[in-house]
Each structure stands twice: as C-alpha cells, then as structure tokens.
C-alpha positions, 0 to 999 in steps of 0.5 A: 669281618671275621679272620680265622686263625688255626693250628694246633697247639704251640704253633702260635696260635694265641700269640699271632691272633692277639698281635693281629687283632691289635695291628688292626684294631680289631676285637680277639676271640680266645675259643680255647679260653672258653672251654677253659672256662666251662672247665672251671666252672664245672670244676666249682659246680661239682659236675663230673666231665664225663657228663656231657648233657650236665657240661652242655647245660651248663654252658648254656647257661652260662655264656662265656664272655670277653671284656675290651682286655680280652679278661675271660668272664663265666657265671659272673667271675674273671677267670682270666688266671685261673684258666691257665693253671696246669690242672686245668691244661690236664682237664680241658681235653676231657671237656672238649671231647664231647659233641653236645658240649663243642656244639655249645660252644660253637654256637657261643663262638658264632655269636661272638664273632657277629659282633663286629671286625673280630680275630677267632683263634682256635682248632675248626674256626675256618671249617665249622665255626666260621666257614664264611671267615674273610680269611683263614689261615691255618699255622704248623710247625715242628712238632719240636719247636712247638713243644719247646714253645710249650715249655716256655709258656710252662716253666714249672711243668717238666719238658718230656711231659710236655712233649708227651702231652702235646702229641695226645692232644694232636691225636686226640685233636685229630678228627677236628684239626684240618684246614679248611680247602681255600685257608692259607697255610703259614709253617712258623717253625722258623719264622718270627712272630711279627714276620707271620702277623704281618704276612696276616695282615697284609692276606686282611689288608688286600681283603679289605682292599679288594 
C-alpha cells in the first residue's frame, strides 16, 4: 500500500509522514531528501546544475537510497546530515527544475514505493509519482505559520529570509503543486501533529478495513 503525502514546504509534511509511517509500521520515503542528494553529488562531482542531461545522468547512476532508519545513502556515502545544511536548501530548487532531472527521479521514487507498505512525502506523489496511492492527502497552512515552522527547523538563518525564500519556492514549485482530484486536503495550520497523523491513519485504517 502506498499513501501519499503532499503539500508545500512548512506544512508538515516530512514531520506527519515520518510519525505515520511509524504508527503503521510502515517504511518513509523522503523524495525531497533524494534531490538533496543528487545535489550533493553533483556538488562533488564538479557538474554544473544548469546542466540537466549531466544531473540526469548522474542520477541514474547513481540511485538514491534508504537504510531501516531512513539515513540518506548516494554513490556509496551517508549524506543524511550533509543534505540539511543551508547551501544546499540554496541549490536544490535549481536541480529540481529541470524535467529530465525530475523524471529520473520519479522513476527511482516508483521504484522505491513498490517495495512494500510504504509513506511517500514530497510535492506531485498523488498526481505524477503515485497516481494509484491508497490514499492521498494534500496538507496547507498559513503561509505565516508555515514560515515560522521554517525558522524553527533553521534557527542560525534570519526569519524575513525564510519567509522570502519559502514563497520563491511556492512560486517556483507552482506548476508541480496540486492535489490530485480524489486527495484529501487536511489545513495544519492550527491543528497538532499527533491530531493530523492520527486523522491519516484512521483515512489508511478504513482502507485497509475496506
């Protein structure tokens, strides 16, 4: 079974799909963490990111993957910390961009997600990735909550460059941010984390009950 988690960045995303997975024992895919990587990567490689052929290439040969405790592993090294540092918050989006490079990816991610119960986190999993997810649910908040949820995450980056930096990426994130028709749309803005995981699991539960 496949659930799909959506939304843009601060709504809770990585948070809820981690304690779900937990709460039903199954596995958690962190897609963003996968571009991460492939930044990294590219970052040691010496390839420049506008060069998306050389980025596709790359993932390719290199295929993202996940340990039992969800540590990030590319070309052999755990880059489960390094992908978290804010030069690489700075890069990702320039990776992201390009089609070939996304399409790789996706292709990893489908892969991944056929292995088993499994919670896929990310921006287009119920519309491209996992079209045929059990179930999907799309998470929003406020934009302002969302940003100081950001700042929580990143205390040694200034708040006004957060919030700046958080609405490019929903500009830039615009054309592959929509909830699919039949997902669930859960507003987090004022609600707890265990209230929404357990809203989830009970949507998983009836599924499986079904």
């Amino acid at each position: 079974m496949i659930v799909a988690i959506d939304g843009p960045a601060g709504a809770g995303k990585s948070t809820v799909a981690r304690l779900l997975a937990e709460h039903l024992r199954f596995r958690y895919l962190d897609t963003g963490a996968m571009y991460r990587a492939l930044t990294w990567l590219a970052q040691r490689k010496g390839i420049a990111l506008d060069h998306a052929e050389e980025l596709a290439a790359l993932a390719r040969a290199h295929p993202v993957r996940f340990d039992e405790q969800d540590r990030v592993y590319i070309n052999g090294a755990d880059v489960t910390a390094s992908i978290r540092k804010p030069g690489i918050d700075k890069l990702v989006p320039v990776v992201a961009r390009h089609p070939v490079v996304r399409e790789v990816m996706r292709e990893r991610q489908r892969e991944l997600g056929h292995e088993g119960d499994v919670v896929i986190e990310g921006r287009d999993i119920g519309t491209v990735v996992a079209p045929d997810a059990v179930v999907k649910v799309y998470l929003v908040a406020d934009p302002a909550v969302r940003a100081q949820r950001r700042a929580a995450e990143r205390p040694e980056i200034a708040a006004d460059a957060l919030a700046t930096d958080l609405r490019m990426r929903d500009e830039r994130d615009a054309v592959n941010m929509r909830p699919a028709a039949d997902a669930i749309q859960i507003d987090t803005t004022e609600l707890a984390v265990d209230v929404v995981v357990a809203r989830i699991e009970q949507l998983v539960r009836d599924r499986i009950q079904a």
